[in-house]
Backbone bond lengths (Angstrom), bond angles and torsions (degrees), N, CA, C in turn:
res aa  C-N    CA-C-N  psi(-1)  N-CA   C-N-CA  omega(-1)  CA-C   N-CA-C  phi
1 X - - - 1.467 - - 1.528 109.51 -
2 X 1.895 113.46 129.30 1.321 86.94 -175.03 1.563 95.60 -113.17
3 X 1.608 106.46 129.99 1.854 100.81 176.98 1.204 92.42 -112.64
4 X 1.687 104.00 157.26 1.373 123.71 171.36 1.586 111.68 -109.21
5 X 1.399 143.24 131.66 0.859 152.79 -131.33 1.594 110.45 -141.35
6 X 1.530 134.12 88.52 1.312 132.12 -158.56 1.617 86.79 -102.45
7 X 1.274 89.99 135.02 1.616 86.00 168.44 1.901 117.62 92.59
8 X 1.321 119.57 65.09 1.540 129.44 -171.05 1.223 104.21 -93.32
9 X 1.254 126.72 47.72 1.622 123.60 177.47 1.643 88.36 -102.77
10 X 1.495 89.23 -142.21 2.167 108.96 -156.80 1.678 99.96 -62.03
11 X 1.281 122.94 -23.71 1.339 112.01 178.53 1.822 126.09 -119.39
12 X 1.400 97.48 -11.02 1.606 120.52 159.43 0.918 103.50 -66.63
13 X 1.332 140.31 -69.36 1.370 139.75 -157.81 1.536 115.82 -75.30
14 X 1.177 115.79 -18.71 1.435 113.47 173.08 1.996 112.90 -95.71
15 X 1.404 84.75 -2.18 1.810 90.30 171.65 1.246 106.31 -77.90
16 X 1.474 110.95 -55.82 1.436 127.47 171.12 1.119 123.58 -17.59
17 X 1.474 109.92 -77.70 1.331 130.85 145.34 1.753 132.08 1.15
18 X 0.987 95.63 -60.96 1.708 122.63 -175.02 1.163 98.93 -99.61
19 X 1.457 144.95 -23.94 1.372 123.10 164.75 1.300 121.28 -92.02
20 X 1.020 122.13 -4.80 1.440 137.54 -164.81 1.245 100.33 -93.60
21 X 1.882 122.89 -34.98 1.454 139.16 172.69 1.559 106.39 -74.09
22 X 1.468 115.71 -15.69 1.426 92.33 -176.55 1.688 95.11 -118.02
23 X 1.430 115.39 25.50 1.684 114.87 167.92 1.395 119.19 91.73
24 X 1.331 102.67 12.06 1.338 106.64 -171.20 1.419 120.04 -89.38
25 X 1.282 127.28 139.78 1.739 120.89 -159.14 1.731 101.13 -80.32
26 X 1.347 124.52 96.65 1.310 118.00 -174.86 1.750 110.46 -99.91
27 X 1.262 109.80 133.76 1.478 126.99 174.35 1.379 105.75 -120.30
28 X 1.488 100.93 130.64 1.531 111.99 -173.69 1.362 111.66 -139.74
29 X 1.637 108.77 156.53 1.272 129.40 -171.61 1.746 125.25 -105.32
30 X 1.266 95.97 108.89 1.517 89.66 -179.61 1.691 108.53 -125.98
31 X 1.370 119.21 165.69 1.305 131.41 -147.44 1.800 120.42 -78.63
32 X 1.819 82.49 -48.21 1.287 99.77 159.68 1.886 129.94 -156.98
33 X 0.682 142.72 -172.87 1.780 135.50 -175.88 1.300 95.03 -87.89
34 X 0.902 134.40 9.73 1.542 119.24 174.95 2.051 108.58 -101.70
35 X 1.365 109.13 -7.44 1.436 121.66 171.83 1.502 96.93 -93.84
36 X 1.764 91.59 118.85 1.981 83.89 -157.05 2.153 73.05 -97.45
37 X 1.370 104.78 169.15 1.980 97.77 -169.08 1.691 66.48 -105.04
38 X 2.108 103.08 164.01 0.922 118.05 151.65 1.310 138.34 -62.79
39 X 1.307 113.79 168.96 1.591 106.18 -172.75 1.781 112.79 -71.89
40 X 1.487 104.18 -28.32 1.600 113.28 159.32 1.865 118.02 -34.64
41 X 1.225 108.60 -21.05 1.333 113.84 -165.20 1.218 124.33 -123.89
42 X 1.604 98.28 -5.19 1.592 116.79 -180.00 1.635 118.92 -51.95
43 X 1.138 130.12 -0.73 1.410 140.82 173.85 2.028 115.15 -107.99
44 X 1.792 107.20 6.85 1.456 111.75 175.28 1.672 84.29 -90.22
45 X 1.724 79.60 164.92 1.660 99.82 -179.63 1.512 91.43 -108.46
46 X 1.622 117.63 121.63 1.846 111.28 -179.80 1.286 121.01 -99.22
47 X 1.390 126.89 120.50 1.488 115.53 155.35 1.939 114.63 -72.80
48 X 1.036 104.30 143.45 1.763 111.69 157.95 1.333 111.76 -112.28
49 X 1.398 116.59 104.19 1.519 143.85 -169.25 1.426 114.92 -156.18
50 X 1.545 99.00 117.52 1.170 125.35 172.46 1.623 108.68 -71.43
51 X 1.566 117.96 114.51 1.196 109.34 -179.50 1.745 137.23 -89.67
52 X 1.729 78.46 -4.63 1.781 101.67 172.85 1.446 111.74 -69.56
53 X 1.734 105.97 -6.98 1.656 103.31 -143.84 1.883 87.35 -116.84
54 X 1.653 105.73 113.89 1.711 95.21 -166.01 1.448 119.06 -52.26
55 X 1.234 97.81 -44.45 1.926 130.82 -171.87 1.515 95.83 -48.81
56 X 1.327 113.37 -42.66 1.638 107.82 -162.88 1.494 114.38 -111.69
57 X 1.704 113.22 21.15 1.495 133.90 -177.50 1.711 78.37 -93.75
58 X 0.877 145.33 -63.30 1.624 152.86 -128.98 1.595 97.14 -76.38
59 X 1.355 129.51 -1.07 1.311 126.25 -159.62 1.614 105.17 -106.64
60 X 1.719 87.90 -31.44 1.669 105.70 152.56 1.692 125.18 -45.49
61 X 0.934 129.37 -43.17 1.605 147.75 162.29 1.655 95.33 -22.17
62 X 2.005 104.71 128.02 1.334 102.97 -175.41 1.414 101.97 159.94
63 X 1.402 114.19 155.73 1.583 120.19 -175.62 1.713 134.63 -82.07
64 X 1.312 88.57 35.39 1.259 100.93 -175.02 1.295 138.50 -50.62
65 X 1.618 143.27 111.38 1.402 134.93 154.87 1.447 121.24 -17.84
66 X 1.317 122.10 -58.71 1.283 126.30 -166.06 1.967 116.11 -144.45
67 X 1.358 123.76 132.31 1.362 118.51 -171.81 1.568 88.68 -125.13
68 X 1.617 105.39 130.94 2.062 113.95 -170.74 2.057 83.10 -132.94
69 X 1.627 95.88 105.95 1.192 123.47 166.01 1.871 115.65 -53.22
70 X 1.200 114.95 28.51 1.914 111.89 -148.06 1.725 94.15 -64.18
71 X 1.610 133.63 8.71 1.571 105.38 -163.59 2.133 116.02 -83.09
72 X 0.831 92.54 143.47 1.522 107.56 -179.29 1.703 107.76 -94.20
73 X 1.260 102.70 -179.48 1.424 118.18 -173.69 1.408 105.32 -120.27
74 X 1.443 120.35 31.77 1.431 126.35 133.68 2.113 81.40 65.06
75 X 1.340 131.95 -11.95 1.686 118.59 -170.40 1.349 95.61 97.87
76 X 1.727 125.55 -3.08 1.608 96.13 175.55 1.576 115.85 -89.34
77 X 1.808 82.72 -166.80 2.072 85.51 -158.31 1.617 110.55 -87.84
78 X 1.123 112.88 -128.42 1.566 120.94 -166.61 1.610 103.55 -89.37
79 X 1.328 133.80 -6.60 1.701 145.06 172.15 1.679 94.14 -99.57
80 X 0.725 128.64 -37.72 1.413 116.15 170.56 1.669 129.61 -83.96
81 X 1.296 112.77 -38.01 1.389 107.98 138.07 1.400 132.98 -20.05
82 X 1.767 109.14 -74.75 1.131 133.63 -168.57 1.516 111.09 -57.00
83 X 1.387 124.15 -32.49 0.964 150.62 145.07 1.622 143.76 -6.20
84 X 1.391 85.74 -90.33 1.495 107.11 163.93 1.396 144.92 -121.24
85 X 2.125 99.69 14.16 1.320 115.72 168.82 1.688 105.44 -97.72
86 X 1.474 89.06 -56.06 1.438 99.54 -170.76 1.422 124.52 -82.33
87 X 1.567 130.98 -41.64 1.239 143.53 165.37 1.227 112.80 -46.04
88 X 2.018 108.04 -55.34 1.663 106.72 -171.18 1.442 114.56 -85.88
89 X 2.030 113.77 -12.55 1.149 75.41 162.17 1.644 130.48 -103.59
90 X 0.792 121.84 39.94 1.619 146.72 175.04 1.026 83.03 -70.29
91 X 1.790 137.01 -98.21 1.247 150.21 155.96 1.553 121.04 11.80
92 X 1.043 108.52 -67.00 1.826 135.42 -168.09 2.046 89.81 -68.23
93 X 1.049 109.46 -52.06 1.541 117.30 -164.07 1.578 104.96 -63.98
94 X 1.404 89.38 -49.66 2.150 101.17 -174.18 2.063 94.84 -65.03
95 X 1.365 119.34 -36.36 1.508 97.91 169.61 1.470 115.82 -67.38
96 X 1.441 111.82 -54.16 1.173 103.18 -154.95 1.578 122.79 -87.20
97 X 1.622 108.55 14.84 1.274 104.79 169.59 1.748 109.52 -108.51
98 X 1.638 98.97 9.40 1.354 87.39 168.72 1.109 119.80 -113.91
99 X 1.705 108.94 18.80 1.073 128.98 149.85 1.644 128.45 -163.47
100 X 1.184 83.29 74.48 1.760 112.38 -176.68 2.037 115.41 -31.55
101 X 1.395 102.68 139.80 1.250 100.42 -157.38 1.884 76.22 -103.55
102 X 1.305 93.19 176.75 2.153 97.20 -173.60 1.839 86.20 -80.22
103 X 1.296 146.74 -41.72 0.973 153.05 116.78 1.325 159.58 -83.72
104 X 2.102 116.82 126.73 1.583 93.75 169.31 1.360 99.32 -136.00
105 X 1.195 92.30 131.46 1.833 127.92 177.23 1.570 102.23 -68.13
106 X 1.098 130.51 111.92 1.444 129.18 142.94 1.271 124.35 -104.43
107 X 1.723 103.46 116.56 2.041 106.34 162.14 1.349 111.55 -69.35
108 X 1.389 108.21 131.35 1.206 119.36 153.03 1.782 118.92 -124.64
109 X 1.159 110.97 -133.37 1.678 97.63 -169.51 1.454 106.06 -171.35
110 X 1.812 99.84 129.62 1.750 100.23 -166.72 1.675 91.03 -57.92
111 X 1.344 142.63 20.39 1.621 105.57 154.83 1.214 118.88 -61.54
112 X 1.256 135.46 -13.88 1.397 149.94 -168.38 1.820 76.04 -54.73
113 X 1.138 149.02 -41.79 1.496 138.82 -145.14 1.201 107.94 -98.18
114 X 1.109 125.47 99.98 1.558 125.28 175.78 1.663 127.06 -66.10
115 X 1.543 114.43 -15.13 1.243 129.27 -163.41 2.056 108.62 -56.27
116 X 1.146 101.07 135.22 1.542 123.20 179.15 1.431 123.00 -85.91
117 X 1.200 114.19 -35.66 1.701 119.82 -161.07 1.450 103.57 -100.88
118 X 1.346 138.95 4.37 1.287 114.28 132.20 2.408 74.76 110.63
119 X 1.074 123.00 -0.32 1.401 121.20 157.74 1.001 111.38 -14.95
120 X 1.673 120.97 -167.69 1.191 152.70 113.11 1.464 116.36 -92.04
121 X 1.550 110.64 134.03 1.429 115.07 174.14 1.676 94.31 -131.15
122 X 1.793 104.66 149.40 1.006 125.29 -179.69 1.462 108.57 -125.83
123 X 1.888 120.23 166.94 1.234 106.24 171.11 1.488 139.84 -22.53
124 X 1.341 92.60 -38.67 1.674 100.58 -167.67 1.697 112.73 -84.71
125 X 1.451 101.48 -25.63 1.573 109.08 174.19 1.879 112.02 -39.02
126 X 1.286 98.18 167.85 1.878 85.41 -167.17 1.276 86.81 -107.10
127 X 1.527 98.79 147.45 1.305 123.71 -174.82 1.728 110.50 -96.27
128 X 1.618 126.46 105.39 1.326 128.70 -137.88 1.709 95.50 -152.21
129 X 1.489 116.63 35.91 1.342 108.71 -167.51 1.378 127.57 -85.09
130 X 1.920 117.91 124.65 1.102 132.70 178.17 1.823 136.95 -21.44
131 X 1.789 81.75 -32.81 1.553 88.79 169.65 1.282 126.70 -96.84
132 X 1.373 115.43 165.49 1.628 123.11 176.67 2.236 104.29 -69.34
133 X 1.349 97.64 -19.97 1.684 115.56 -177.48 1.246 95.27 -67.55
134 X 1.638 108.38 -72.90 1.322 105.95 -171.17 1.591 116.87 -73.46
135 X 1.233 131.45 -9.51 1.221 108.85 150.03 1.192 146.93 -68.01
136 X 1.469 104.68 -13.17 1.719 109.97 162.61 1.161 117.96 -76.12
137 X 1.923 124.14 -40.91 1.602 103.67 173.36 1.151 97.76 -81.08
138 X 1.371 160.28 23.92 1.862 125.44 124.58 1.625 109.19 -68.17
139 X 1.037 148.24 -56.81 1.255 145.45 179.31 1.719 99.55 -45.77
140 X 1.531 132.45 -35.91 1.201 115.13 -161.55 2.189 82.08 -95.33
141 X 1.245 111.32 -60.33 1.706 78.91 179.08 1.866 131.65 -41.82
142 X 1.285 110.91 -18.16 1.146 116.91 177.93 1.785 108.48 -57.74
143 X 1.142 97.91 -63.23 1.482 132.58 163.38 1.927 108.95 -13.11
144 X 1.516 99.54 -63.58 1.608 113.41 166.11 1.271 120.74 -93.03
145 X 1.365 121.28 13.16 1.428 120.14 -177.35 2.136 94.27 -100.00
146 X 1.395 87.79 -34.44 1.772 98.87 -171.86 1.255 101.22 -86.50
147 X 1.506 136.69 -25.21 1.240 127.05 129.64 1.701 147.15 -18.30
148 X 1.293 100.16 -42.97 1.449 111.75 -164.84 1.822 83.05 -102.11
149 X 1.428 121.61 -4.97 1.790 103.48 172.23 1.497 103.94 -89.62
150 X 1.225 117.45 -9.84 1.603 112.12 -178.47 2.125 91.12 -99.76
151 X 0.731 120.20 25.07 1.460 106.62 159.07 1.892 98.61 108.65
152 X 1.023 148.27 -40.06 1.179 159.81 -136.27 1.857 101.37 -82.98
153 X 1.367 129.28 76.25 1.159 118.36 -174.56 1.708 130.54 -46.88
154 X 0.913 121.50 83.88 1.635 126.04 174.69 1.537 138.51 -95.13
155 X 1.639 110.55 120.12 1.631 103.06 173.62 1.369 96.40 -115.65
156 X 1.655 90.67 152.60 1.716 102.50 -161.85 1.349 78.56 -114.80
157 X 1.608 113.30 152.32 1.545 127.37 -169.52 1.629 109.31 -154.37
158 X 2.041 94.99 104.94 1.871 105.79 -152.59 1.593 66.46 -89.87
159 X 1.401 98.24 149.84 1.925 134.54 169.03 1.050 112.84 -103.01
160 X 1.218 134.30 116.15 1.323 136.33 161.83 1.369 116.36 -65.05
161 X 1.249 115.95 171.73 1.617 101.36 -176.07 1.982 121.37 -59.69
162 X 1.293 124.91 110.65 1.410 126.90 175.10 1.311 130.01 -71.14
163 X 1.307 93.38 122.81 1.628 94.05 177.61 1.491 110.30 -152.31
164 X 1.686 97.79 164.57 1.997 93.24 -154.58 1.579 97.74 -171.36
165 X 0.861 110.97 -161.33 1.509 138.79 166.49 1.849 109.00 -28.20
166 X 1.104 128.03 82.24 1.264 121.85 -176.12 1.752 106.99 68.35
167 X 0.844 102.15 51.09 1.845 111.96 160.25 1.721 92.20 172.59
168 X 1.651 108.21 112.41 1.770 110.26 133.76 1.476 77.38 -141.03
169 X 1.253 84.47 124.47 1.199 95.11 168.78 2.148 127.73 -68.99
170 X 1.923 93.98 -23.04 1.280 93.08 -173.63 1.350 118.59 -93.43
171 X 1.384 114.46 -2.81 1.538 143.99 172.34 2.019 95.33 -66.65
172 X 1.290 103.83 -68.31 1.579 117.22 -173.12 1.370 93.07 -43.92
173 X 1.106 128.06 -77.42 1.741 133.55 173.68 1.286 113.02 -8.73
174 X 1.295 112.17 -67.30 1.638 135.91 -165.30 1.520 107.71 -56.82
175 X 1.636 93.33 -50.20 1.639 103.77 -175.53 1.635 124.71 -81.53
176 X 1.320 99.01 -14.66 1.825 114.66 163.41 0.548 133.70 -102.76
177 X 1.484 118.44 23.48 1.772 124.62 170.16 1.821 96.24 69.58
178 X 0.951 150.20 4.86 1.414 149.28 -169.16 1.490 99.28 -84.01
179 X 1.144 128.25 -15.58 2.025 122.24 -156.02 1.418 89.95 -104.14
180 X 1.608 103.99 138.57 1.252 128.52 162.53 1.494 122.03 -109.95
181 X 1.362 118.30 165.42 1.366 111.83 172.49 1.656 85.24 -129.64
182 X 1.388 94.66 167.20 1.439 111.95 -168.13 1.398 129.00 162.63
183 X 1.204 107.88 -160.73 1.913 101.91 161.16 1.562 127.14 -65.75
184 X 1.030 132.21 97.29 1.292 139.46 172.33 1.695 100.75 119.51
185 X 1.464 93.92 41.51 1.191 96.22 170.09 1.802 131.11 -96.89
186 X 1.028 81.61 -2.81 2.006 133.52 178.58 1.158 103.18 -49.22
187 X 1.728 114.85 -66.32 1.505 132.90 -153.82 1.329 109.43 -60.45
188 X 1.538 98.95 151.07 1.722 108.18 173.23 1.653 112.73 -92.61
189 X 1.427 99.61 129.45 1.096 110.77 169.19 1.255 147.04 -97.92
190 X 1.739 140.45 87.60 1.204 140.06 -101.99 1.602 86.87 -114.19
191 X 1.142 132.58 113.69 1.444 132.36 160.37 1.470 128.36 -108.35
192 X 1.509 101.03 162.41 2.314 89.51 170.04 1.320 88.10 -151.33
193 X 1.296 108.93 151.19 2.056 126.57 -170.07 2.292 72.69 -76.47
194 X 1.306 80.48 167.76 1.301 119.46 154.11 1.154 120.47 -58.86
195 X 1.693 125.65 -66.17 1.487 102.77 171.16 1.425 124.15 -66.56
196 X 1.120 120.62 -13.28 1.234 98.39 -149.54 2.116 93.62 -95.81
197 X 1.383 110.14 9.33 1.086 141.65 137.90 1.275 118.69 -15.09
198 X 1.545 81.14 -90.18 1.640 109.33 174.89 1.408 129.63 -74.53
199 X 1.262 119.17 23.86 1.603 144.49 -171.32 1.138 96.84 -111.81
200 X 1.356 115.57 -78.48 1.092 133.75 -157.06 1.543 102.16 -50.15
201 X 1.715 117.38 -64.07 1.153 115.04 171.83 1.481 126.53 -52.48
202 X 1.199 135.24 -23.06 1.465 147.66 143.01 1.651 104.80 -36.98
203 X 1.202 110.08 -74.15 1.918 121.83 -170.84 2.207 98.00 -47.22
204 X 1.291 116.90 -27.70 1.542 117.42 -178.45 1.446 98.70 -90.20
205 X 1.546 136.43 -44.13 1.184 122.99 177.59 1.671 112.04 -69.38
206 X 1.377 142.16 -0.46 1.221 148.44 -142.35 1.617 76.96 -112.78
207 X 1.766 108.58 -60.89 1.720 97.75 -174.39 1.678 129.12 -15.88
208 X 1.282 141.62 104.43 1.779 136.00 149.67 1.525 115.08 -21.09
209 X 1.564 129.95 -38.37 1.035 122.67 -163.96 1.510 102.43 -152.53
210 X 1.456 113.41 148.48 1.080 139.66 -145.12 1.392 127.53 -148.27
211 X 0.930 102.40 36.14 1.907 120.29 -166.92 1.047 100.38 -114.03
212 X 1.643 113.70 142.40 1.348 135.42 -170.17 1.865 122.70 75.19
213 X 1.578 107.93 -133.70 1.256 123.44 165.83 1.650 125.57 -155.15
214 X 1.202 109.47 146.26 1.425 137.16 -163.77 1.109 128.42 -127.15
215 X 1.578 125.97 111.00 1.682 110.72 178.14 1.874 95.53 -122.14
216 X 1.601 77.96 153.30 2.047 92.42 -166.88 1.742 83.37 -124.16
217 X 1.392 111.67 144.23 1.525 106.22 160.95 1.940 84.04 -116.55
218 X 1.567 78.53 150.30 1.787 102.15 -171.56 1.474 117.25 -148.46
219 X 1.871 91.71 94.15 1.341 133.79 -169.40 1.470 113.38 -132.51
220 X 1.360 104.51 155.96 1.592 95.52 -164.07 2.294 84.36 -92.36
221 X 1.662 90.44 -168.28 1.989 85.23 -174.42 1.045 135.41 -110.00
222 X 1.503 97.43 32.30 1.232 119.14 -174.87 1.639 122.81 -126.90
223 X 1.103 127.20 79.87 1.585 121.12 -169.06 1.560 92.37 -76.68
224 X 1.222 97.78 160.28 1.784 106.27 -179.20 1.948 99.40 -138.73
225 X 0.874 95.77 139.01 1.443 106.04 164.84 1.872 112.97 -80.56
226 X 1.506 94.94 130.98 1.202 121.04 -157.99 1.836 103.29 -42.40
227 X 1.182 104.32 -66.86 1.848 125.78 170.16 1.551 87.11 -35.14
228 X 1.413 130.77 -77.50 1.616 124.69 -155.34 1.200 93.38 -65.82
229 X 1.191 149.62 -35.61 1.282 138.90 -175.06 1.811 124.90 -73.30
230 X 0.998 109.37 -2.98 1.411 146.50 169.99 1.868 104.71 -104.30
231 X 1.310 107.32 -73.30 1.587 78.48 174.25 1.598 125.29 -55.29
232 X 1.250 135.19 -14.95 1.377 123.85 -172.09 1.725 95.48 -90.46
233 X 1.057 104.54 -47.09 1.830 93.26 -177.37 1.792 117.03 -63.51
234 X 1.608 106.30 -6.64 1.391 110.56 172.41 1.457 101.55 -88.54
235 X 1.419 134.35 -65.54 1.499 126.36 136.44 1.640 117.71 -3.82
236 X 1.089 137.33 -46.94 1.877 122.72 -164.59 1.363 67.94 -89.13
237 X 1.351 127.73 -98.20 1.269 144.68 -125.78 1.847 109.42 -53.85
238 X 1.323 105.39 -18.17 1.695 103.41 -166.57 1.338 99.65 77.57
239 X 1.321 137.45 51.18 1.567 102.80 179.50 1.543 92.48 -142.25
240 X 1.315 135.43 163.82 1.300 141.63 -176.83 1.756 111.52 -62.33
241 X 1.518 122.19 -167.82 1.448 108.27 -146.87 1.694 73.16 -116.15
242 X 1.036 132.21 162.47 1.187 128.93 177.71 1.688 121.59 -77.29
243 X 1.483 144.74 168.48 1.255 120.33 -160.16 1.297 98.44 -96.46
244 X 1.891 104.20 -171.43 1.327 102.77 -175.79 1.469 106.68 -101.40
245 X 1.461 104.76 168.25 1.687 97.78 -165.37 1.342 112.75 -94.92
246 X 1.056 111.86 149.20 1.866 128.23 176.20 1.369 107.81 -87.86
247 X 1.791 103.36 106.89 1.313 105.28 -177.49 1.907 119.85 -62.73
248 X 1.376 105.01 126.90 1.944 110.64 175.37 1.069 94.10 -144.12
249 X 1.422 98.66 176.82 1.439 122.40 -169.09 1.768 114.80 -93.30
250 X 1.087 113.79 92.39 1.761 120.83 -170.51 1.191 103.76 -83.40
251 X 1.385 108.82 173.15 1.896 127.14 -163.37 1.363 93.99 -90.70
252 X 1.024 128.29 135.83 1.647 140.00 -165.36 1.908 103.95 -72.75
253 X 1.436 80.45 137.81 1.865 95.54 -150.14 1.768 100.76 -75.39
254 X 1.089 137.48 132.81 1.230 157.03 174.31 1.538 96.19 -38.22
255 X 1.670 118.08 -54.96 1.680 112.77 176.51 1.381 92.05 -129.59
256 X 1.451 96.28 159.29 1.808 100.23 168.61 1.298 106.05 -86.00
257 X 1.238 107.10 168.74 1.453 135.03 173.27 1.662 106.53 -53.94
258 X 1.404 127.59 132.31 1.303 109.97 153.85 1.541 99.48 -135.56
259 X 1.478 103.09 -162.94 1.439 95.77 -163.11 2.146 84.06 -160.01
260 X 1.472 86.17 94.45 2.060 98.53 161.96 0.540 111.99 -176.55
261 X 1.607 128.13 162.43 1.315 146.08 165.04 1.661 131.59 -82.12
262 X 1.349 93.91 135.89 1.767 89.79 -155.06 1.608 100.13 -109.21
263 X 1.532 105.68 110.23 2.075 100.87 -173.62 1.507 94.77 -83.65
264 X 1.340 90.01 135.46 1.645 106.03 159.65 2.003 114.92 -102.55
265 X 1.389 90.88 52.84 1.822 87.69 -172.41 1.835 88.90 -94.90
266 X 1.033 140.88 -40.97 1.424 126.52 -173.38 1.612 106.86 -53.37
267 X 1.600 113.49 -40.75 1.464 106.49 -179.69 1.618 105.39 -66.53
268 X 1.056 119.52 -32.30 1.882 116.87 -160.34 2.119 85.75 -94.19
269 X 0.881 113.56 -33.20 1.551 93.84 178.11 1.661 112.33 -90.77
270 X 1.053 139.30 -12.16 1.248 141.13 -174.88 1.659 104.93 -107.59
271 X 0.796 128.05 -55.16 1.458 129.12 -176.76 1.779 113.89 -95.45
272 X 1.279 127.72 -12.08 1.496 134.77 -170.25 1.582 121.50 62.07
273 X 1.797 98.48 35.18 1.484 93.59 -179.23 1.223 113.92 -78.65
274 X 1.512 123.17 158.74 1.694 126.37 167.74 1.545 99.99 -124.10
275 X 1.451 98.90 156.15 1.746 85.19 174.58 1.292 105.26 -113.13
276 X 1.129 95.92 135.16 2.023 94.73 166.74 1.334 142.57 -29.28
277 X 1.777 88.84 -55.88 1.069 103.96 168.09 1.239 118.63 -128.62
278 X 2.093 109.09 91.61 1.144 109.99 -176.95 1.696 134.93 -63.06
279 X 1.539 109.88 15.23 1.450 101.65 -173.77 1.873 81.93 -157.90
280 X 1.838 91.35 -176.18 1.358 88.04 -171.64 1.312 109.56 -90.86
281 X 2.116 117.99 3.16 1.754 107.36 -166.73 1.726 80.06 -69.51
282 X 1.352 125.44 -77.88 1.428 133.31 -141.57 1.305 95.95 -28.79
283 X 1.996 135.84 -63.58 1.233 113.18 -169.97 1.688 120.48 -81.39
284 X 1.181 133.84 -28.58 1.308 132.05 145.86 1.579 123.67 -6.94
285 X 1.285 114.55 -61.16 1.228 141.57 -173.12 1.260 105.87 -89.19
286 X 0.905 146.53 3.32 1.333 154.25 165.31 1.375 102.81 -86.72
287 X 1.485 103.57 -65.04 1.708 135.45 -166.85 1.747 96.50 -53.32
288 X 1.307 121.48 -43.11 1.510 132.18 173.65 1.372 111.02 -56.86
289 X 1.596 133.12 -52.50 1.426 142.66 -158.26 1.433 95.46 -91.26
290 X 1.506 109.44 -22.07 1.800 99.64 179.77 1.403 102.86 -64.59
291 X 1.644 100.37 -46.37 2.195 114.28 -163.75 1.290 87.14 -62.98
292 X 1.513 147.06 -82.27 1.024 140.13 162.41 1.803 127.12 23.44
293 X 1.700 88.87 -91.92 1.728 98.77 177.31 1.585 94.20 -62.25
294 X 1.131 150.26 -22.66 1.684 135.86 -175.35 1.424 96.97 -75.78
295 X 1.377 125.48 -25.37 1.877 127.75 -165.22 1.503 82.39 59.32
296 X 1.136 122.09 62.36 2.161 119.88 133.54 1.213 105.00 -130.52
297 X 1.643 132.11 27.55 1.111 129.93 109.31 1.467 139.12 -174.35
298 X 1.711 125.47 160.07 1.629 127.57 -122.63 1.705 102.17 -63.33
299 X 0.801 149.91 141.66 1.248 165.75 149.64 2.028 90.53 -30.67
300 X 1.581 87.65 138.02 1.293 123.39 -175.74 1.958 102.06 -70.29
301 X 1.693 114.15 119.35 1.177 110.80 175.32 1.471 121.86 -68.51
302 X 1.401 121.44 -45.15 1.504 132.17 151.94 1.230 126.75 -73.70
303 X 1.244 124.57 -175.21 1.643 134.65 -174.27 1.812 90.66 -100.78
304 X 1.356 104.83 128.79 1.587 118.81 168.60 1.301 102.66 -81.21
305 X 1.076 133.35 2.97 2.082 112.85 -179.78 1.334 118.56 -60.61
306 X 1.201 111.87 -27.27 1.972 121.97 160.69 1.774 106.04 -44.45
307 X 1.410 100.57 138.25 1.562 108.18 -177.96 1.566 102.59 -90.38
């Protein structure tokens, strides 16, 4: 199978990885020659293609089994978005529907969900998001949804917030004195490990058939409210609850705040995914024994098997 792979950062590169282990001919995309790939990857075939850049999207063109959209926004704002969701895939779409791959996978991200009251939203829930961010990936899934009516088979795949192997981000918080409790301390916070990432996207390339379009949200099944998710890591760790916050005036947030729960039952009933790590202790606790064996940080005085 030969897939092409846009996007070799924190969740490209661990696709890579895993397809490359199960024999699969992987071609990948990186930005520029100065991103040297790991030695894990030394058996991908690389393009260096700028995907903002139309002229040098076209080099992409090719008979591919499978095309996995993995690029991120690197943390930038609403010009970087615009950029390299929506601009490149304008670009990405005009190749590949003029020469359609048997699949293309696009990540996108339950921000697409604007909802407040702390629900459940599912695929079908309307996608109505608060930010100027998340209004570009709905305009850019639109993008591959109007795609897949001119023939181009596409499943779109929303991410809950990722975290893994040297990134949780809400762990880092906890452990740098950075976490507050406060107002909006309420909200549910919808996450998925990294592999189970890369499963999921495995369980859509596994599909026989590939016609039309498909969206999976891919979250583990357990949302936790932000505060409880803070008391249990004050619980593992032995350490106090973090303080409460002093209301000021902050730099206006890249996305707003929302507050729901995102089911991943269409992915686990339609495709037979499970997640590894169905909640956030299993990867947390992982993420702890990694800092641990590195000594960046002290070994646990009790046994953590308590939830």
């Amino acid at each position: 199978m030969r897939i092409l792979i846009i996007g070799c950062g924190y969740v490209g590169s661990a696709l890579a990885e895993q397809l490359l282990a199960c024999g699969a001919e992987v071609y990948a995309v990186r930005r520029s020659t100065t991103e040297t790939p790991p030695p894990s990857l030394s058996k991908a075939h690389w393009f260096t293609v700028d995907i903002t850049q139309k002229e040098a999207v076209h080099q992409l063109a090719g008979a591919w089994d499978a095309v996995v959209n993995c690029v991120s926004s690197s943390r930038g704002g609403v010009e970087v978005y615009q950029r390299v969701f929506l601009e490149a895939g304008r670009y990405l779409r005009e190749v590949f529907s003029a020469q359609p791959p048997r699949l293309h996978i696009h990540l996108s991200s339950t921000s697409v969900y604007g909802q407040t009251t702390g629900e459940w939203v599912t695929e079908d829930s309307p996608t109505e998001p608060n930010s100027e961010t998340g209004r570009i990936l709905v305009a850019t899934e639109r993008l591959w949804l109007d795609a897949s009516d001119d023939g181009l088979p596409v499943r779109i795949l929303r991410l809950a917030g990722i975290y893994g192997p040297g990134r949780c981000y809400w762990l880092n918080q906890f452990l740098s004195g950075s976490a507050r409790l406060g107002e909006g301390d309420g909200r549910f916070l919808n996450m998925i490990h990294r592999q189970d990432v890369v499963q999921a996207i495995l369980k859509v390339l596994e599909q026989p058939k590939a016609a039309g379009a498909r969206i999976y949200n891919v979250v583990d099944n357990e949302p936790v409210p932000l505060r409880e998710l803070y008391q249990g890591l004050a619980h593992l760790l032995k350490r106090p609850l973090p303080p409460e916050a002093v209301h000021e005036t902050s730099a206006p947030r890249k996305r707003a705040l929302t507050n729901k729960r995102v089911s991943n039952r269409r992915l686990k009933t339609e495709l037979g995914w499970a997640p590894s790590y169905p909640s956030w202790r299993e990867g947390f606790r992982e993420e702890i024994q990694r800092l641990q064996a590195a000594g960046l940080l002290p070994p646990l005085e009790t046994s953590t098997s308590e939830d």
